[in-house]
N, CA and C atoms of all chains as a GROMACS GRO file, in nm:
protein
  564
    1UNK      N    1   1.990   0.138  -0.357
    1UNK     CA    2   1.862   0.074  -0.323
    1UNK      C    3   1.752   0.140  -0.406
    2UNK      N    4   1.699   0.047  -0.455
    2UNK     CA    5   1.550   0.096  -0.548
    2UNK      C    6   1.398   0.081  -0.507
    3UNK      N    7   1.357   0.172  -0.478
    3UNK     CA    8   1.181   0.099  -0.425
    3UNK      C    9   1.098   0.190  -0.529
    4UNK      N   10   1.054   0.105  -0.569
    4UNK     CA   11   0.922   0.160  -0.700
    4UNK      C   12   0.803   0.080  -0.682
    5UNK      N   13   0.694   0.184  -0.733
    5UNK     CA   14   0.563   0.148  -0.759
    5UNK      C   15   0.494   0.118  -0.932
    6UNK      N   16   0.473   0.034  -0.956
    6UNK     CA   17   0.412   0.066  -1.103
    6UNK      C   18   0.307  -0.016  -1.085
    7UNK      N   19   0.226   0.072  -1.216
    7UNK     CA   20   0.075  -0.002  -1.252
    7UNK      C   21   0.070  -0.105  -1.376
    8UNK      N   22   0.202  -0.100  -1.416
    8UNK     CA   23   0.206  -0.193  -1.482
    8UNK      C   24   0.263  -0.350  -1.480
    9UNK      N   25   0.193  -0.435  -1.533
    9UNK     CA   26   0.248  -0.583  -1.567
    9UNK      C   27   0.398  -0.572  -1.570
   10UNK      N   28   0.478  -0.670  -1.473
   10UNK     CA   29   0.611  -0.671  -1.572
   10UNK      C   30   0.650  -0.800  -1.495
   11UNK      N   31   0.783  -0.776  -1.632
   11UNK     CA   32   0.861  -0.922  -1.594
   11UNK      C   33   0.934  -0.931  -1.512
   12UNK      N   34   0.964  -1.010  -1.381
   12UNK     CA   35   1.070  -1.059  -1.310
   12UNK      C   36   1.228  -1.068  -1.315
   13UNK      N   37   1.184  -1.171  -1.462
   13UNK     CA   38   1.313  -1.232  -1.482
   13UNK      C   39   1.389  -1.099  -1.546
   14UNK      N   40   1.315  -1.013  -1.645
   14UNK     CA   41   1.430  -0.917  -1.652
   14UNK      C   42   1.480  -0.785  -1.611
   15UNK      N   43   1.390  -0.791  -1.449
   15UNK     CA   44   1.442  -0.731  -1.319
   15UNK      C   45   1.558  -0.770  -1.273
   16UNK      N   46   1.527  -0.933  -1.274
   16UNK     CA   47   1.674  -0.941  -1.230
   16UNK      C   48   1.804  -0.915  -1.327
   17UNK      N   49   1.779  -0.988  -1.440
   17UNK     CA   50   1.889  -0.941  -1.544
   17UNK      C   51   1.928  -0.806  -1.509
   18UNK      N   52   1.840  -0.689  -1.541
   18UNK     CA   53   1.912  -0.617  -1.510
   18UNK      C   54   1.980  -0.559  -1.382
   19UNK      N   55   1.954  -0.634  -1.315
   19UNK     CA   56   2.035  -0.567  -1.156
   19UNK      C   57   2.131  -0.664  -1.106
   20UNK      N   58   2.117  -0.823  -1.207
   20UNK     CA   59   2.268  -0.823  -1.216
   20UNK      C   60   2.362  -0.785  -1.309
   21UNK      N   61   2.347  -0.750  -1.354
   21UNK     CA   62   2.395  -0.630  -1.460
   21UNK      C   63   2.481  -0.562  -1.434
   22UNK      N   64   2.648  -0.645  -1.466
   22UNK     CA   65   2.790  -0.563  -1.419
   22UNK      C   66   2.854  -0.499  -1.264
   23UNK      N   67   2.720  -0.609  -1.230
   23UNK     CA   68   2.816  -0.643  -1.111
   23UNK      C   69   2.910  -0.761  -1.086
   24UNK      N   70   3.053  -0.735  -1.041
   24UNK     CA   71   3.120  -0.792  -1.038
   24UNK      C   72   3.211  -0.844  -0.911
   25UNK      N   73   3.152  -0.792  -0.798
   25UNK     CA   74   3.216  -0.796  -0.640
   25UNK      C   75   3.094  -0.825  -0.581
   26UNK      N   76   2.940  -0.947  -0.641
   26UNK     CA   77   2.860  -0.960  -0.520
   26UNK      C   78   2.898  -1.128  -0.583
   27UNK      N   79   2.854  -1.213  -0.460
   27UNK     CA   80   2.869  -1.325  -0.483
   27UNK      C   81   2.741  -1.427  -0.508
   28UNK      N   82   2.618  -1.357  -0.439
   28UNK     CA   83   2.494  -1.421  -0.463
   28UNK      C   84   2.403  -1.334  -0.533
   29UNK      N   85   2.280  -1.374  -0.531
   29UNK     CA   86   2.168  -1.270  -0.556
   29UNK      C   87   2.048  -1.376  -0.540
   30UNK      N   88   1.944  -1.278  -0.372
   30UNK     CA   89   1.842  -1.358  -0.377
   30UNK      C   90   1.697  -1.269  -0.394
   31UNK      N   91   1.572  -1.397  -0.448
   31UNK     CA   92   1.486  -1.306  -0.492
   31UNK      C   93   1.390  -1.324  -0.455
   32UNK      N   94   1.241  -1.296  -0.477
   32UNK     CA   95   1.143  -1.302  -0.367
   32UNK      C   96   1.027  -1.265  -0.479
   33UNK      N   97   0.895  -1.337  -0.548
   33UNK     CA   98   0.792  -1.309  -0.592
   33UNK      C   99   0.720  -1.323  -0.587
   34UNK      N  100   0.626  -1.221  -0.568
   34UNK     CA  101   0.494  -1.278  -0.484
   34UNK      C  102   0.397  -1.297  -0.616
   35UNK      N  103   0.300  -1.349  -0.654
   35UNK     CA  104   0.180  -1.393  -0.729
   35UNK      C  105   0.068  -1.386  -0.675
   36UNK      N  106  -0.058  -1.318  -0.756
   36UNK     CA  107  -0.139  -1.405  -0.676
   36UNK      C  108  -0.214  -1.513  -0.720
   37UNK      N  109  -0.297  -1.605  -0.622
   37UNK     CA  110  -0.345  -1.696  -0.638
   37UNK      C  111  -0.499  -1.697  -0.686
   38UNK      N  112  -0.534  -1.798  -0.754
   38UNK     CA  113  -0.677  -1.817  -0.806
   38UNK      C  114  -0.770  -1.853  -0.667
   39UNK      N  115  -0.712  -1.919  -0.590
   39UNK     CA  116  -0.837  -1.938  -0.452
   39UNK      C  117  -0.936  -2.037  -0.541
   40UNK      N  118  -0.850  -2.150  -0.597
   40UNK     CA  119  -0.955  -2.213  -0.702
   40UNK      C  120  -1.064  -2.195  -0.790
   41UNK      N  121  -1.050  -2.048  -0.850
   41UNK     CA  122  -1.126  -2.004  -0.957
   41UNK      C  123  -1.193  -1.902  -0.867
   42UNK      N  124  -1.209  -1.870  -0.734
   42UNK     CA  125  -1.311  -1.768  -0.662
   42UNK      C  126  -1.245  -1.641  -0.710
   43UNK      N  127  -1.112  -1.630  -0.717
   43UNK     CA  128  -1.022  -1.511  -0.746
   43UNK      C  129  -0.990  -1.509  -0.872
   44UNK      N  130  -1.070  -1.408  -0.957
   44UNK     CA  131  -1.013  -1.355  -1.092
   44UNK      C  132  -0.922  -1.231  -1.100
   45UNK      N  133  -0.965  -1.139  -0.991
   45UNK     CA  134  -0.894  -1.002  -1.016
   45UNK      C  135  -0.819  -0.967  -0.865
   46UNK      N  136  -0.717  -0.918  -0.876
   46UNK     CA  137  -0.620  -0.851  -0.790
   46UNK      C  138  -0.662  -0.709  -0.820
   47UNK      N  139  -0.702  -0.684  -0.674
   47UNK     CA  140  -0.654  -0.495  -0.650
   47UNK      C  141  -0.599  -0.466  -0.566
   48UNK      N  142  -0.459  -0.375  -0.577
   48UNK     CA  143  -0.400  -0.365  -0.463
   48UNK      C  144  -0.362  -0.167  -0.446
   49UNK      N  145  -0.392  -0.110  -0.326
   49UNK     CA  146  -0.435   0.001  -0.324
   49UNK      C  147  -0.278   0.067  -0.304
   50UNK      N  148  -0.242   0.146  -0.355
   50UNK     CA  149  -0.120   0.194  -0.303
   50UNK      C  150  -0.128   0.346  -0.219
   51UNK      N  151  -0.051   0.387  -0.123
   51UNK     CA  152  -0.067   0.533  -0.100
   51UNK      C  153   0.076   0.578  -0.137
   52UNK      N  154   0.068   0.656  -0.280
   52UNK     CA  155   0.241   0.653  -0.330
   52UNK      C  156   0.291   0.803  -0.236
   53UNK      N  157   0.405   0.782  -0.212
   53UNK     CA  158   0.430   0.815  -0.142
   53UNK      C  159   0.523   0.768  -0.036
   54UNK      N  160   0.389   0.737   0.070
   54UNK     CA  161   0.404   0.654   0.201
   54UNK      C  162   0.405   0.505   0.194
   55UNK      N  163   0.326   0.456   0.086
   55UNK     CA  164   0.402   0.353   0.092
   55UNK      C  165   0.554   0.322   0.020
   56UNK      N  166   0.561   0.348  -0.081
   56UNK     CA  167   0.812   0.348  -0.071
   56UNK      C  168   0.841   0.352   0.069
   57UNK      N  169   0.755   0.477   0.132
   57UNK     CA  170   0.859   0.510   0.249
   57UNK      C  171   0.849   0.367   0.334
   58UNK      N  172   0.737   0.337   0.367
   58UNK     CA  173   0.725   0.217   0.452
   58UNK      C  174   0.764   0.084   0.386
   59UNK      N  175   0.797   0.092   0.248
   59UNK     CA  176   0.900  -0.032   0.211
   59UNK      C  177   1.007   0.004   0.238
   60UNK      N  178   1.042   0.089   0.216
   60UNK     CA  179   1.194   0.136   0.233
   60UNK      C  180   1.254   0.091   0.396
   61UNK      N  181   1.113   0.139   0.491
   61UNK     CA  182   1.180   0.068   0.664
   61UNK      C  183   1.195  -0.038   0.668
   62UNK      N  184   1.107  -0.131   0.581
   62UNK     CA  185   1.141  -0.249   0.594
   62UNK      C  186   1.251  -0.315   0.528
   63UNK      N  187   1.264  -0.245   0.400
   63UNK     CA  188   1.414  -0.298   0.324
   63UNK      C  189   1.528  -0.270   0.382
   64UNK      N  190   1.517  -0.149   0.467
   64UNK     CA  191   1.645  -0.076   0.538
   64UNK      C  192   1.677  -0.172   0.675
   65UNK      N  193   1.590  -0.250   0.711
   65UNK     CA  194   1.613  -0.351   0.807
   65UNK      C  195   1.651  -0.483   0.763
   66UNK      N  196   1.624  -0.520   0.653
   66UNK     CA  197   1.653  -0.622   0.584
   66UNK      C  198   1.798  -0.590   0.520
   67UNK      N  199   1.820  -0.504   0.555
   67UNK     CA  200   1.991  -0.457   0.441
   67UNK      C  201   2.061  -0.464   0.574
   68UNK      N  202   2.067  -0.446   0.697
   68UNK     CA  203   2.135  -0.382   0.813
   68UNK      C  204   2.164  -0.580   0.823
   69UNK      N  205   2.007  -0.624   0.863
   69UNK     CA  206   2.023  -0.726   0.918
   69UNK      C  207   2.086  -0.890   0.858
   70UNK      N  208   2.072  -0.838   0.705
   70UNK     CA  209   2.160  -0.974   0.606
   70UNK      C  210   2.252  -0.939   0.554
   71UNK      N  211   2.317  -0.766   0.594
   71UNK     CA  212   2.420  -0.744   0.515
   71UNK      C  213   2.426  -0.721   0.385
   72UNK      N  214   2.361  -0.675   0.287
   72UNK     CA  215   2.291  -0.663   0.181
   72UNK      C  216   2.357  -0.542   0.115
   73UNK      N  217   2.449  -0.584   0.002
   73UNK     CA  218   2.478  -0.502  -0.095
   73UNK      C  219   2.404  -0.379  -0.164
   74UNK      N  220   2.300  -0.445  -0.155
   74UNK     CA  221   2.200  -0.373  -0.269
   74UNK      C  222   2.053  -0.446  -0.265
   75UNK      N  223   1.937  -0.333  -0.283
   75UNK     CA  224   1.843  -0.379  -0.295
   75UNK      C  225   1.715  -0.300  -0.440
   76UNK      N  226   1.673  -0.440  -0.476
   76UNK     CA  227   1.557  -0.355  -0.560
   76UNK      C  228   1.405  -0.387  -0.501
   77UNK      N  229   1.356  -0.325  -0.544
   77UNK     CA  230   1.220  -0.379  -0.493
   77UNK      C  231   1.124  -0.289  -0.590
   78UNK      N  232   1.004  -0.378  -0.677
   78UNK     CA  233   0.924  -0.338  -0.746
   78UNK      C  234   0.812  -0.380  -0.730
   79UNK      N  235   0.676  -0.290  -0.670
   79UNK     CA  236   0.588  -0.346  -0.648
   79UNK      C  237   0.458  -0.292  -0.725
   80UNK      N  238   0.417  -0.389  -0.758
   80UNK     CA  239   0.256  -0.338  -0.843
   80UNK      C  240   0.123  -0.339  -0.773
   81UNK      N  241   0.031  -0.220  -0.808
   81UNK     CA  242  -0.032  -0.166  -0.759
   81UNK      C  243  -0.154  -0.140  -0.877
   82UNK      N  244  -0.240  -0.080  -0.861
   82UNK     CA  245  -0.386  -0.096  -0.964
   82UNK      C  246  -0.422  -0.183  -0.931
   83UNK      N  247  -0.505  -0.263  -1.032
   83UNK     CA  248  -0.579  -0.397  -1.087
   83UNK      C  249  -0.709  -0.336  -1.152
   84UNK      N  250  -0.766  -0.192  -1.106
   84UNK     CA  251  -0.894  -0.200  -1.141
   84UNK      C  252  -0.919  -0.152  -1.308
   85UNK      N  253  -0.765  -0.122  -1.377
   85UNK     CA  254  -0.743  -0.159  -1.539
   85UNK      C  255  -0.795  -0.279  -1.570
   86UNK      N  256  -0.706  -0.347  -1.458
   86UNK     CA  257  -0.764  -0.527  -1.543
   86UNK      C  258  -0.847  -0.528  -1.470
   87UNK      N  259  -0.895  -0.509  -1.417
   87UNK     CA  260  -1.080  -0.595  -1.397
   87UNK      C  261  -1.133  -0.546  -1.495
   88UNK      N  262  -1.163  -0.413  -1.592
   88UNK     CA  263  -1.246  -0.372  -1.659
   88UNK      C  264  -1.220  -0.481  -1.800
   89UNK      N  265  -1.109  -0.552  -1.806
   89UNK     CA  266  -1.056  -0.611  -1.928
   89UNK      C  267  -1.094  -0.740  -1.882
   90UNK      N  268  -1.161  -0.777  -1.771
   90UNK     CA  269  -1.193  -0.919  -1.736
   90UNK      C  270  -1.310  -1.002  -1.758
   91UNK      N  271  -1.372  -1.048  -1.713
   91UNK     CA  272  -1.490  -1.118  -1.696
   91UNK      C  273  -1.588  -1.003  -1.646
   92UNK      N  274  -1.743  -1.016  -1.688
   92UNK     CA  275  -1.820  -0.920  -1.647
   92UNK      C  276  -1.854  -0.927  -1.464
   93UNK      N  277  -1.833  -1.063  -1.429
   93UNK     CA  278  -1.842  -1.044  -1.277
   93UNK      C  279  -1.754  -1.048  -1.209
   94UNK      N  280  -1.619  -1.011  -1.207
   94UNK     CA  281  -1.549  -1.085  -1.143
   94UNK      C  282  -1.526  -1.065  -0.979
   95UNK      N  283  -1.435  -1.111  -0.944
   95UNK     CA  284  -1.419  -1.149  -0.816
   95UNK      C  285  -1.301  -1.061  -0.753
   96UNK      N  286  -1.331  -0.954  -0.716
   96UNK     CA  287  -1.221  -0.867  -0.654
   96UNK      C  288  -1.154  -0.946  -0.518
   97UNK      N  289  -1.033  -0.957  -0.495
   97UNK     CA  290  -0.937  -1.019  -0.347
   97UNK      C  291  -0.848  -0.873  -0.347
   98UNK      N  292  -0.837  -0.796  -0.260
   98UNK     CA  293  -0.754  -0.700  -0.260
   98UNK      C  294  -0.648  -0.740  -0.130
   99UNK      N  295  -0.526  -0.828  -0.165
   99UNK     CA  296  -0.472  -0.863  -0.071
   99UNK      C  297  -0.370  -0.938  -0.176
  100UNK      N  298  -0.258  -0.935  -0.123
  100UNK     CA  299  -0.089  -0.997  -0.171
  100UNK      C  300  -0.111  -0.911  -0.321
  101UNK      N  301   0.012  -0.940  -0.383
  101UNK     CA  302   0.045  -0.836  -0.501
  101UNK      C  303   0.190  -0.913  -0.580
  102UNK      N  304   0.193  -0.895  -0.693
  102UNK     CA  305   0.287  -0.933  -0.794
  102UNK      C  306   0.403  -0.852  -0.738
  103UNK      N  307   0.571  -0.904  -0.643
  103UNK     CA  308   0.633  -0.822  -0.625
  103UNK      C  309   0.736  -0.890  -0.666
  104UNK      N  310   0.855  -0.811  -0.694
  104UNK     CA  311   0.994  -0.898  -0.706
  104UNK      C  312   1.092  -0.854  -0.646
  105UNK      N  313   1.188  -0.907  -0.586
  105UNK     CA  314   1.263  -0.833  -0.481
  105UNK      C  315   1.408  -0.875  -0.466
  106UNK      N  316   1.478  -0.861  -0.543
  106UNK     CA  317   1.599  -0.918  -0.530
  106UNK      C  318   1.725  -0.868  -0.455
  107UNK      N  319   1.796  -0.942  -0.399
  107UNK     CA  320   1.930  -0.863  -0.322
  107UNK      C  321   2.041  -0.949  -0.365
  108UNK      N  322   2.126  -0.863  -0.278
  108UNK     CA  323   2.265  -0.945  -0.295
  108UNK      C  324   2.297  -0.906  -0.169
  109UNK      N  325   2.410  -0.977  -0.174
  109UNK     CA  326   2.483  -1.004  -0.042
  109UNK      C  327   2.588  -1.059  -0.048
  110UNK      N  328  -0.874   2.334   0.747
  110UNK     CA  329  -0.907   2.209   0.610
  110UNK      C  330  -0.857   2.085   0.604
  111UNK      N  331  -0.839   1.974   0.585
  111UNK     CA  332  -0.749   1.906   0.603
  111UNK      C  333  -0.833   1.799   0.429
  112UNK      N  334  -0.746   1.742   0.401
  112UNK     CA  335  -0.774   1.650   0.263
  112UNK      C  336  -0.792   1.486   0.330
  113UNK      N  337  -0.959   1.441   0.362
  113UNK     CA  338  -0.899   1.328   0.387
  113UNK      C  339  -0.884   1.229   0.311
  114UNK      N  340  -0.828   1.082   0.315
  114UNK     CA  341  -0.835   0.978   0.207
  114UNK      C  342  -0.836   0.858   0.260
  115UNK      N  343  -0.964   0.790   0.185
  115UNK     CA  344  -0.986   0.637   0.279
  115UNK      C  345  -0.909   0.559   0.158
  116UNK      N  346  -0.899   0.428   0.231
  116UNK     CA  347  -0.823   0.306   0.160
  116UNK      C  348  -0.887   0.200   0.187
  117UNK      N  349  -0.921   0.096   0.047
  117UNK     CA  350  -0.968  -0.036   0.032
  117UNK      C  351  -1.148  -0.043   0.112
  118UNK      N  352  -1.150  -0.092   0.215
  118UNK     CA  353  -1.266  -0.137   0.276
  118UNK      C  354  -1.330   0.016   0.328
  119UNK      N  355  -1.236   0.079   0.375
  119UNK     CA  356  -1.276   0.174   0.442
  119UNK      C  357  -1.358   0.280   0.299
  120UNK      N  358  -1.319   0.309   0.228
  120UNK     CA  359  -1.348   0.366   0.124
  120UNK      C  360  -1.482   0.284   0.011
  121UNK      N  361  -1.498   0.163   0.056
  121UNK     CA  362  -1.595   0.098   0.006
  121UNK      C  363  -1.750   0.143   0.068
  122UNK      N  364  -1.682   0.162   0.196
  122UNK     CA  365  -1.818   0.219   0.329
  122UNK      C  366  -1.874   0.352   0.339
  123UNK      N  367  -1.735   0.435   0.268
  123UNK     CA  368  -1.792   0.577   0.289
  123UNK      C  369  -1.886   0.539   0.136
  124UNK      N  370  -1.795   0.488   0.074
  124UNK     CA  371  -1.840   0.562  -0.061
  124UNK      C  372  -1.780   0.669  -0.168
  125UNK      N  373  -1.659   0.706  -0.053
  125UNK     CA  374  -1.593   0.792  -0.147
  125UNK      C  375  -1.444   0.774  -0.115
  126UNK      N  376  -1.338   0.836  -0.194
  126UNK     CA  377  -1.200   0.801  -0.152
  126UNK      C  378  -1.153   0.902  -0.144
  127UNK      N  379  -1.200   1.055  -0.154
  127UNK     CA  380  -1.105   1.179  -0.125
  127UNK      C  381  -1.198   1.294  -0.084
  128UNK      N  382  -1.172   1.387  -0.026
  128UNK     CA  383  -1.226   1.508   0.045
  128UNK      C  384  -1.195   1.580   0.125
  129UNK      N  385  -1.198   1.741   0.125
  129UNK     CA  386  -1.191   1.824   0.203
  129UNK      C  387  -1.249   1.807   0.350
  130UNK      N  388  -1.254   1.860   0.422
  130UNK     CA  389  -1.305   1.845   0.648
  130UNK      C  390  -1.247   1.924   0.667
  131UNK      N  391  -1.325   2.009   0.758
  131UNK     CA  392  -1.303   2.097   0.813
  131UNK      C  393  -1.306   2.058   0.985
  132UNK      N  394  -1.169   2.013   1.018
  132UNK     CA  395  -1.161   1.981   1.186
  132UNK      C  396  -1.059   2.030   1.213
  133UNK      N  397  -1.029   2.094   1.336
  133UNK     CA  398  -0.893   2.135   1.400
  133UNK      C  399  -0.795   2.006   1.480
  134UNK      N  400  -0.891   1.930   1.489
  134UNK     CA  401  -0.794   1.790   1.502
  134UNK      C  402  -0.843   1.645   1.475
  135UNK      N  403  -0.798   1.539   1.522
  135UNK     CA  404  -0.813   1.421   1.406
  135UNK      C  405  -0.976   1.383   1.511
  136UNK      N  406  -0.932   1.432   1.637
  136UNK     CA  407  -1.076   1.383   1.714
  136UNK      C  408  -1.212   1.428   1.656
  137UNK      N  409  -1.214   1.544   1.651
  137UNK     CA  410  -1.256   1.678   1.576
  137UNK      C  411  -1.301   1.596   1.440
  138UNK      N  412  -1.240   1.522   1.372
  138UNK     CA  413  -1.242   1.478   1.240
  138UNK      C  414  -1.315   1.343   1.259
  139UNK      N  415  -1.284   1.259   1.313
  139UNK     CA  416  -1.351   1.151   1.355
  139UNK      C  417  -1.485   1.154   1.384
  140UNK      N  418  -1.522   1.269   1.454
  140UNK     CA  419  -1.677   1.307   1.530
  140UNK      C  420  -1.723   1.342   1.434
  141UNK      N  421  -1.695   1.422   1.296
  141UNK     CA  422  -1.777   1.504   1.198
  141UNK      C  423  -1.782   1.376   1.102
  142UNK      N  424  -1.697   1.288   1.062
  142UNK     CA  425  -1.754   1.170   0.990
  142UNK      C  426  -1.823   1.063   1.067
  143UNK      N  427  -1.823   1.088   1.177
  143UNK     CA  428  -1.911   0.950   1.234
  143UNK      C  429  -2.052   1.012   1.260
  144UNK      N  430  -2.073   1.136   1.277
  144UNK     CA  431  -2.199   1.222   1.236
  144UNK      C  432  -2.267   1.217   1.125
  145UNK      N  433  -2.205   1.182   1.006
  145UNK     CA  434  -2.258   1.193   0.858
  145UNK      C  435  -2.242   1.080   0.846
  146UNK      N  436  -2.173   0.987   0.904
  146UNK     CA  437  -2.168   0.865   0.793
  146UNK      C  438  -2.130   0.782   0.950
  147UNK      N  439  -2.246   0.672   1.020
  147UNK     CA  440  -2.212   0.628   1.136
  147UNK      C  441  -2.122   0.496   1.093
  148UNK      N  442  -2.164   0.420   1.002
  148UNK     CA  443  -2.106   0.306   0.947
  148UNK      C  444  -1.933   0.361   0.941
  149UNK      N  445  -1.912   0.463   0.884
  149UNK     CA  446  -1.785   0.475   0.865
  149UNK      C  447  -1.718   0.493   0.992
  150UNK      N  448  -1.734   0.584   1.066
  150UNK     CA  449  -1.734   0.620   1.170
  150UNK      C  450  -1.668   0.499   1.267
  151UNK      N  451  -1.712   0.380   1.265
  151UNK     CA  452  -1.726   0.295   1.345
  151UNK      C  453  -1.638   0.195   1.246
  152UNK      N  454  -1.589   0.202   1.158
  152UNK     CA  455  -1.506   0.126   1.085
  152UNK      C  456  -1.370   0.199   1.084
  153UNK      N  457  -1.406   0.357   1.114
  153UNK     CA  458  -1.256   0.416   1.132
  153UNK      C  459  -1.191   0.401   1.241
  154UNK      N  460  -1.253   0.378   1.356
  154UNK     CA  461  -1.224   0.292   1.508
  154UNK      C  462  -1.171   0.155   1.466
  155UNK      N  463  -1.230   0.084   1.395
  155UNK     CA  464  -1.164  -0.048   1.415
  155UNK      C  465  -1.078  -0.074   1.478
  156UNK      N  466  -1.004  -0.220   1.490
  156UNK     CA  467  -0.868  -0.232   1.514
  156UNK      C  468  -0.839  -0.254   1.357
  157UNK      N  469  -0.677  -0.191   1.423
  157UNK     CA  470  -0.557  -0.222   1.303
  157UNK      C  471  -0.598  -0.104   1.175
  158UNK      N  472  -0.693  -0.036   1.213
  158UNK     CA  473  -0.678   0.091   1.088
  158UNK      C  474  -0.590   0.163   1.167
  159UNK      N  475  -0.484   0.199   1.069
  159UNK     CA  476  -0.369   0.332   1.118
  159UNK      C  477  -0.424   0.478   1.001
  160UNK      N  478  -0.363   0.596   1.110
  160UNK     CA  479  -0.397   0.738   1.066
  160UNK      C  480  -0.286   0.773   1.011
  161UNK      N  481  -0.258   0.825   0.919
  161UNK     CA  482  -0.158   0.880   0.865
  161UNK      C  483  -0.184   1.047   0.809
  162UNK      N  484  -0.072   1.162   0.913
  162UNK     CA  485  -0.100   1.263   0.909
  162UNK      C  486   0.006   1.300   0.802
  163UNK      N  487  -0.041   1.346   0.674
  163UNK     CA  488   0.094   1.411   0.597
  163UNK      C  489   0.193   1.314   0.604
  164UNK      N  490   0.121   1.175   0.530
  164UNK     CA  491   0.235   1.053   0.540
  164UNK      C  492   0.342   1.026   0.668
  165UNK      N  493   0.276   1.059   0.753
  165UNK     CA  494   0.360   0.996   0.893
  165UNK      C  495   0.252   0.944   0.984
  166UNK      N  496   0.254   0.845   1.046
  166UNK     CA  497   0.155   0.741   1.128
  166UNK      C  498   0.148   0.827   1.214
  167UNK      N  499   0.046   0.827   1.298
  167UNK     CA  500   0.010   0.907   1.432
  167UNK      C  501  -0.080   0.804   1.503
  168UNK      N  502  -0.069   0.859   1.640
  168UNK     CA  503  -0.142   0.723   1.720
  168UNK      C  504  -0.202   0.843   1.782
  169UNK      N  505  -0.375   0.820   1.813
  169UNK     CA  506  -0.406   0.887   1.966
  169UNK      C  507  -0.460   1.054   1.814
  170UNK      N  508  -0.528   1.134   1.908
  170UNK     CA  509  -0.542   1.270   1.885
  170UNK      C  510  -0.426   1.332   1.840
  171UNK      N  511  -0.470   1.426   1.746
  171UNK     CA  512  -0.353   1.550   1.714
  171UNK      C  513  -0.407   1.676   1.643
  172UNK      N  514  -0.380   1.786   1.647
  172UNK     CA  515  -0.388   1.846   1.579
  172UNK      C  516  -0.387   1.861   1.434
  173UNK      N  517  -0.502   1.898   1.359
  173UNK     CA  518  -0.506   1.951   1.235
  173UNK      C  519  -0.445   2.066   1.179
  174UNK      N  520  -0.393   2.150   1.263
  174UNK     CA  521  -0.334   2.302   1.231
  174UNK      C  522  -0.281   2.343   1.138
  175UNK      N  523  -0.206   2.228   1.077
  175UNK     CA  524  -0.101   2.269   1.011
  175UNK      C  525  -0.116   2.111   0.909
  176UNK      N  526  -0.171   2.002   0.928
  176UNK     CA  527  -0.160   1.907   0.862
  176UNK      C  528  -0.300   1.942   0.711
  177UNK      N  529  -0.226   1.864   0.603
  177UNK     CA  530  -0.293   1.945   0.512
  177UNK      C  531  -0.360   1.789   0.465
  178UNK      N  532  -0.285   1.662   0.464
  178UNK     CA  533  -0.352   1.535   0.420
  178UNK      C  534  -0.386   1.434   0.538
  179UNK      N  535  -0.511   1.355   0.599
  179UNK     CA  536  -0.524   1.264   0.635
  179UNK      C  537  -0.570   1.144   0.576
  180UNK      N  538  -0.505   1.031   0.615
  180UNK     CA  539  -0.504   0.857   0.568
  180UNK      C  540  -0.514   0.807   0.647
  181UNK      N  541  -0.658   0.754   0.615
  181UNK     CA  542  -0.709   0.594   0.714
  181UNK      C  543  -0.665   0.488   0.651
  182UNK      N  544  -0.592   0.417   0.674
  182UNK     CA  545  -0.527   0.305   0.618
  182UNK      C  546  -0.552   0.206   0.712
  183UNK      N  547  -0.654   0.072   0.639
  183UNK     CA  548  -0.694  -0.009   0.692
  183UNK      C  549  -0.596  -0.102   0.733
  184UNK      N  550  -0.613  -0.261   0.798
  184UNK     CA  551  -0.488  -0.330   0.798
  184UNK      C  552  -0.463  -0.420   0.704
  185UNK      N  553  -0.354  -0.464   0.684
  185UNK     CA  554  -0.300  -0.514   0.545
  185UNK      C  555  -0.356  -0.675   0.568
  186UNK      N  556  -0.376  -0.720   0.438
  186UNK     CA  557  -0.377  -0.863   0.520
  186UNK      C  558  -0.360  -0.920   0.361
  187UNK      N  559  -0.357  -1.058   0.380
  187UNK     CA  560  -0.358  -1.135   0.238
  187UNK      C  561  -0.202  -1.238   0.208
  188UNK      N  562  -0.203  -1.226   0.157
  188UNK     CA  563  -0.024  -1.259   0.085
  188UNK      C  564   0.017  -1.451  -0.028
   0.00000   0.00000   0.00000
């Protein structure tokens, strides 16, 4: 099981590539990404605050219940955190929403 | 001593996001920021802000004695 934090942009799709990646005894793999939304142009910038640390740990209770309760081979989970890089790279006013976050979350089972 | 650290809204109100306090417990700690800063004070009551002593949730009063980090962690919302 993997729980990470990064401040950086990344790709999904080759999260999953790699975590299906030579496995050969799971039969599915499901995934989960969160985005966020424009709120019809009100929302330019995402900030999402992390406390590293405590928060893994408190993904981790929740993944560790999600593994017990679907039976779950394996789990990754990568979640991003910052934004206030990209706001400085944004529009001069923008519109801070500090709520939902770019995550990807794939399992098997 | 204890290190405290606000998050998101709460940290918009103080004004700041990290600092030393000097309280022997979180009550103790609560009273000396709602003294200096009433707005905060009264946003650290809210509902749905949780305390986090040395990355473990605590409900209710506790001792500072031995805890070296406190986290007001507001409630999550969005998605």
């Amino acid at each position: 099981m993997s729980i990470r934090l990064t401040e950086q942009p990344f790709d999904p799709g080759a999260l999953l590539s790699e975590f299906c990646r030579g496995r050969s005894e799971v039969g599915a793999v499901a995934t989960f990404t969160g985005i966020a939304r424009a709120e019809a142009g009100a929302t330019t910038i995402l900030e999402l605050e992390a406390y590293p640390g405590f928060t893994e740990a408190e993904i981790g209770k929740i993944a560790e219940i999600a593994r017990k309760r679907f039976g779950l081979a394996d789990l990754s989970i990568l979640q991003e955190s910052g934004g206030s890089r990209r706001a400085r790279r944004s529009s001069s006013s923008p519109q801070v929403r500090r709520a939902g976050a770019r995550r990807s979350r794939p399992a098997t089972s | 001593m204890a290190r405290v650290l606000l998050f998101g809204p709460l940290r918009d109100i103080a004004g700041w996001r990290e600092r030393d306090v000097e309280a022997a417990s979180l009550a103790d700690l609560r009273r000396a920021l709602s003294v200096e800063d009433a707005a905060l004070g009264e946003a650290l009551a809210g509902p749905g802000v949780q305390v986090a002593l040395d990355q473990a949730i605590v409900r209710g009063d506790a001792s500072l004695a031995t805890a070296s980090e406190v986290a007001f962690l507001p409630p999550m919302s969005g998605g």
